[in-house]
C-alpha positions, 0 to 999 in steps of 0.5 A: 117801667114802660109807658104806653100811650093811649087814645082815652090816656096811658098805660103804665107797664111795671111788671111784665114776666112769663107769670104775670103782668102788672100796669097802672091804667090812666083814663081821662074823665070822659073817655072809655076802652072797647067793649072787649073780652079775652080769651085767656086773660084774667084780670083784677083791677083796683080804682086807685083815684077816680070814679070809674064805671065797670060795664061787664057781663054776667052769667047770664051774658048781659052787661051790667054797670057797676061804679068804683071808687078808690080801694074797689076792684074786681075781676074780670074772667076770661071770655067776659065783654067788659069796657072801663068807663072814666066818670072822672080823671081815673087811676086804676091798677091791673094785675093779670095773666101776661097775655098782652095781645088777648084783646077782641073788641066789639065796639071802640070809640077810637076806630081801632081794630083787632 
């Protein structure tokens, strides 16, 4: 397993093949990733622990938020704006495609940038 640190937590890398990649996502309460999209990768996350706030665009291009609790997921197609927001301390699995650098932010709380 590989730990990545992040501004709003870690991630934790558990499965990483040509195929797929697997990771745990930590986010403390408070805190959110950028508002992203993806070119080619598809994701699906499942709240493990926590409270989690789900903003991602719909057919019709605007962003709508939806809160998870444990057992809830969702996927998040390619091409989507979406952002991860911790209501409290989260625990989340991502299972997706393994492309790792397929990341266009369009805000980011932290100053990062493509």
């Amino acid at each position: 397993m590989r730990r990545v640190e992040k501004p709003w937590g870690h991630e934790e890398i558990w499965a990483e093949t040509e195929d797929y990649l697997g990771k745990v996502l930590v986010i403390r309460a408070g805190h959110r990733l950028s508002l992203q999209h993806h070119v080619v990768k598809d994701e699906t996350i499942r709240v493990e622990e926590g409270d989690l706030d789900l903003v991602l665009e719909d057919d019709r291009g605007q962003l709508q938020t939806r809160r998870l609790g444990p057992g809830q997921s969702a996927r998040i197609l390619p091409g989507r704006r979406h952002r991860f927001v911790a209501v409290t301390d989260c625990r989340l699995y991502e299972v997706s495609t393994p492309h790792v650098d397929d990341v266009v932010r369009h805000e980011d709380d932290y100053g990062r940038r493509d």
